[in-house]
TIPA-508336 format. One record per residue: residue number from 1; residue in one letter; chain; y, x, z of N, C-alpha, C in turn. Coordinates in Angstrom, 2 decimals, always signed. Example, Ala and Ser with C-alpha at 12.3 -4.5 7.8 and 13.67 -1.06 7.14 Angstrom:
nr,rest,kette,n.c2,n.c1,n.c3,ca.c2,ca.c1,ca.c3,c.c2,c.c1,c.c3
1,A,A,-5.69,+13.19,+7.80,-4.50,+12.30,+7.80,-3.30,+13.20,+7.80
2,S,A,-2.25,+12.85,+7.08,-1.06,+13.67,+7.14,+0.03,+12.90,+7.87
This chain:
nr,rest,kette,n.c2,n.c1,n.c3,ca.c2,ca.c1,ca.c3,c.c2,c.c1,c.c3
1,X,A,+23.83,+13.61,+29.07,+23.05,+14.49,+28.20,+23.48,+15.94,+28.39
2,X,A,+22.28,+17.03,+28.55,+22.97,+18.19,+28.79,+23.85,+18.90,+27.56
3,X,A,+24.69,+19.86,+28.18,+25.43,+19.95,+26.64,+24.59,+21.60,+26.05
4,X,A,+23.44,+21.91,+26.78,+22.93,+22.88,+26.29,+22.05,+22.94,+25.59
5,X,A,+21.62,+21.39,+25.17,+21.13,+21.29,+24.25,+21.68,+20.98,+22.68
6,X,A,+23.21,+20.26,+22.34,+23.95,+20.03,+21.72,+23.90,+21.32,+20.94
7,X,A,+24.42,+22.63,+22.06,+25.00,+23.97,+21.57,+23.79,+24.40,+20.72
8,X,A,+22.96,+24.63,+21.30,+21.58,+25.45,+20.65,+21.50,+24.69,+19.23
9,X,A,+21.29,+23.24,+19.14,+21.01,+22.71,+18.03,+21.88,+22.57,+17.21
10,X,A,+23.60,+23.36,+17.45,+23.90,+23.09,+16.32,+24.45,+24.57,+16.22
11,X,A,+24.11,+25.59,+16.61,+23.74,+26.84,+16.84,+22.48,+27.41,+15.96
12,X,A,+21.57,+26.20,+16.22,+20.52,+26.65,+14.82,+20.78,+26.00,+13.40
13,X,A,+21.86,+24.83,+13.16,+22.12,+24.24,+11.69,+23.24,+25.00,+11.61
14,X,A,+24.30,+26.03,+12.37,+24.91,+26.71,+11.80,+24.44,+27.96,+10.98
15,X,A,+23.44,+28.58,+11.78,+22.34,+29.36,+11.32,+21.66,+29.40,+10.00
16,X,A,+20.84,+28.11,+9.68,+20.61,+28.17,+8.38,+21.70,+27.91,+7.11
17,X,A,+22.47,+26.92,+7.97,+23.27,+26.53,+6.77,+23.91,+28.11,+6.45
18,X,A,+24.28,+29.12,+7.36,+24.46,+29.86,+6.71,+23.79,+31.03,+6.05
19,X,A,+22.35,+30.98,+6.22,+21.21,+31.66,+5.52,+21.60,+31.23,+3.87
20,X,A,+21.36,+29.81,+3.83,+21.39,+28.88,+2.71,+22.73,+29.50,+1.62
21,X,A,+23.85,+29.37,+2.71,+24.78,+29.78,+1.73,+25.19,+31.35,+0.96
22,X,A,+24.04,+31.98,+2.36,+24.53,+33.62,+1.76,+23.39,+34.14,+0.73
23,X,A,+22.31,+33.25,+0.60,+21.37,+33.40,-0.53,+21.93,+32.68,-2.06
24,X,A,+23.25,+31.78,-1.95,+23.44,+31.48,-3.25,+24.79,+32.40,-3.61
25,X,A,+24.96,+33.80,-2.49,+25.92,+34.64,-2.90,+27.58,+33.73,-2.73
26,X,A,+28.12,+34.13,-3.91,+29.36,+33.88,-4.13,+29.95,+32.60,-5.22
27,X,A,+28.45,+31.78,-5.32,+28.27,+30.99,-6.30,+28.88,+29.47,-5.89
28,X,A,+30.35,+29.40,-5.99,+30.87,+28.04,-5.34,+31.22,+28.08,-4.01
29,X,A,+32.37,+29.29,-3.98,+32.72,+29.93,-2.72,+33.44,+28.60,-1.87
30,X,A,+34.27,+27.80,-2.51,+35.40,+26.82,-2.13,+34.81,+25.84,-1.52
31,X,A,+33.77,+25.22,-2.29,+33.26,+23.78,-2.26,+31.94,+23.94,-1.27
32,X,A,+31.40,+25.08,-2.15,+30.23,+25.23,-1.70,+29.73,+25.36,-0.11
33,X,A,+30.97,+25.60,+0.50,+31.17,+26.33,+2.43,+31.33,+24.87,+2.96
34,X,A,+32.38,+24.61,+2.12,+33.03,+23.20,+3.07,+31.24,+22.06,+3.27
35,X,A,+30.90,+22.43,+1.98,+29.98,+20.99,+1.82,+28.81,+21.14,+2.90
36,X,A,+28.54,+22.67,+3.35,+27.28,+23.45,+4.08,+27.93,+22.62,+5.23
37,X,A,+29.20,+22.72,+5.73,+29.62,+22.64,+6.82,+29.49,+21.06,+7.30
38,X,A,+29.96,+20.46,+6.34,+29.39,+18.84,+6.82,+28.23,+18.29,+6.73
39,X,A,+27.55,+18.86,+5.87,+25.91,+18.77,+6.23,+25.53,+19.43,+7.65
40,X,A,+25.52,+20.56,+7.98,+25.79,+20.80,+9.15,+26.29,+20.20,+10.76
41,X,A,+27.67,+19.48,+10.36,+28.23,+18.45,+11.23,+27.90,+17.42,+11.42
42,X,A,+26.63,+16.83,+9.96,+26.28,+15.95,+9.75,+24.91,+15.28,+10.62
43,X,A,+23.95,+16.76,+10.76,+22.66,+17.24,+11.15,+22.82,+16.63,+12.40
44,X,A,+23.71,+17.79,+12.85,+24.00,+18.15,+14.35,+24.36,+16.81,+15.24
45,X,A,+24.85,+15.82,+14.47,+25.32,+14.27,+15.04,+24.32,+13.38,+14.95
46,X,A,+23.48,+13.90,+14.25,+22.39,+12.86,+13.73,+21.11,+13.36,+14.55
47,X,A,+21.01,+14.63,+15.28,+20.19,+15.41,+16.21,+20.56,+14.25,+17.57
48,X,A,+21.82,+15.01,+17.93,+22.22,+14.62,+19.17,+22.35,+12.73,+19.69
49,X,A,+21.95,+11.76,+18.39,+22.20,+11.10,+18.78,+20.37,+10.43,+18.90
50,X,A,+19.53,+10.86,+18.33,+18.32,+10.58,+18.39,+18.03,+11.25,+20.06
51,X,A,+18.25,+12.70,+20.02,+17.99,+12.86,+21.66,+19.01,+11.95,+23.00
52,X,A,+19.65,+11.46,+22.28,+20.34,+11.16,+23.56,+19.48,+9.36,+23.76
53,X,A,+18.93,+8.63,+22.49,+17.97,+7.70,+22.80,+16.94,+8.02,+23.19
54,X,A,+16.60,+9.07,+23.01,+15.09,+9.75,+23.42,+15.18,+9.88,+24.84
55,X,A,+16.05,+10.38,+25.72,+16.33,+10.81,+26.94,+16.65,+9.39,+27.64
56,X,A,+17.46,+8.49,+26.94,+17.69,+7.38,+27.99,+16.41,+6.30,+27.97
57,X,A,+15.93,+6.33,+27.74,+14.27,+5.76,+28.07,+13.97,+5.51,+28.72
């Protein structure tokens, strides 16, 4: 699987997740980052593993 697709896509869920978090300000600075971030990690694994069945076809 190329890995330039990995980067981009989790290049764009770093992206919003951090749109997401800088629109709720400073509201749950601690919890609130960590939790963006595994949703994020979460996305990004759950992307890469649908394309990588998609591709071996």
């Amino acid at each position: 699987m190329p890995l330039w697709r990995g980067t981009s896509f989790s290049g764009l869920a770093v992206a919003q997740s951090n749109a997401i978090y800088m629109n709720h300000g400073n509201v749950g600075m601690g919890g609130g980052m960590w939790l963006w971030i595994v949703i994020s990690v979460l996305a990004v694994a759950l992307l890469l593993v649908v394309i990588n069945k998609l591709t071996k076809k």
